[in-house]
C-alpha positions as CSV (number, residue, x, y, z in Angstrom):
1,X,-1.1,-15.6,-26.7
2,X,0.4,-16.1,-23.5
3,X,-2.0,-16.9,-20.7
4,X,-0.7,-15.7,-16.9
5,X,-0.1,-18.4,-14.4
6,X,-2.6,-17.6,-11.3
7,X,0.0,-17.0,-8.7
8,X,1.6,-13.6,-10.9
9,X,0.6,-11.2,-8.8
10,X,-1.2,-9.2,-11.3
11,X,-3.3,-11.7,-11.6
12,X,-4.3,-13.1,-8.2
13,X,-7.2,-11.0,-6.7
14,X,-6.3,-10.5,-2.8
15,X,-2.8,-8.6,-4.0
16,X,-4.9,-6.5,-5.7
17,X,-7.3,-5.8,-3.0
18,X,-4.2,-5.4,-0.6
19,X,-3.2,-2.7,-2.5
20,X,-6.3,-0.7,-2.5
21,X,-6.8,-1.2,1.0
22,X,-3.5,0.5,1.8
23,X,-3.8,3.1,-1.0
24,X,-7.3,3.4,0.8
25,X,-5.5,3.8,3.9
26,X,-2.9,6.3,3.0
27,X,-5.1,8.8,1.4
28,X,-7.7,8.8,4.4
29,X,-4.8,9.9,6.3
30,X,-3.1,11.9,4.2
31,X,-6.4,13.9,4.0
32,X,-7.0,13.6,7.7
33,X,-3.7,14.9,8.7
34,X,-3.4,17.6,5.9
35,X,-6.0,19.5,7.1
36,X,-5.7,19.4,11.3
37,X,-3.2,21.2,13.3
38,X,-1.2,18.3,14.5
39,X,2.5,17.9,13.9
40,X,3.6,16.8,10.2
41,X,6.1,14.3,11.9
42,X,3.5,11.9,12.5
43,X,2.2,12.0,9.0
44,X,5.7,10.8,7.9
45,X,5.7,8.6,10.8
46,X,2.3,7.2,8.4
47,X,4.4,7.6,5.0
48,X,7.3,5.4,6.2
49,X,5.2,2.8,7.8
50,X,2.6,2.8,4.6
51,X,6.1,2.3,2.4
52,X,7.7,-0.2,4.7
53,X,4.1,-2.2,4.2
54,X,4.7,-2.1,0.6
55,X,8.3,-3.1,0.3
56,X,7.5,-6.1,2.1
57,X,4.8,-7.2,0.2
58,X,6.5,-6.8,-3.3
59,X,9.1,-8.7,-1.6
60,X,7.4,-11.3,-0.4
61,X,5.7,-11.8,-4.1
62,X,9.0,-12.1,-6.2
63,X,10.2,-14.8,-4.6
């Protein structure tokens, strides 16, 4: 049995909660903007920016 270091990022806690916080974040958008009248290029405006966010923290951990 192999026991995880605690920087892996599946096992340190504030990754995780960075994660949720954006999925969070997404969906409460997503929702938001699915259901006004406003322009969908914002919303992808959101998508990219939510993805960009992402990238750079998977980046940032596998180094």
């Amino acid at each position: 049995m192999t026991i995880l270091p605690l920087s892996d990022p599946y096992v340190n806690f504030p990754n995780k909660l960075i994660l949720i916080l954006l999925s969070t974040f997404i969906v409460h958008f997503s929702l938001r903007y699915a259901t006004s009248d406003l322009p969908v290029h914002r919303f992808m405006v959101l998508i990219v920016i939510f993805t960009t966010r992402i990238v750079i923290i998977n980046g940032n951990d596998s180094c």
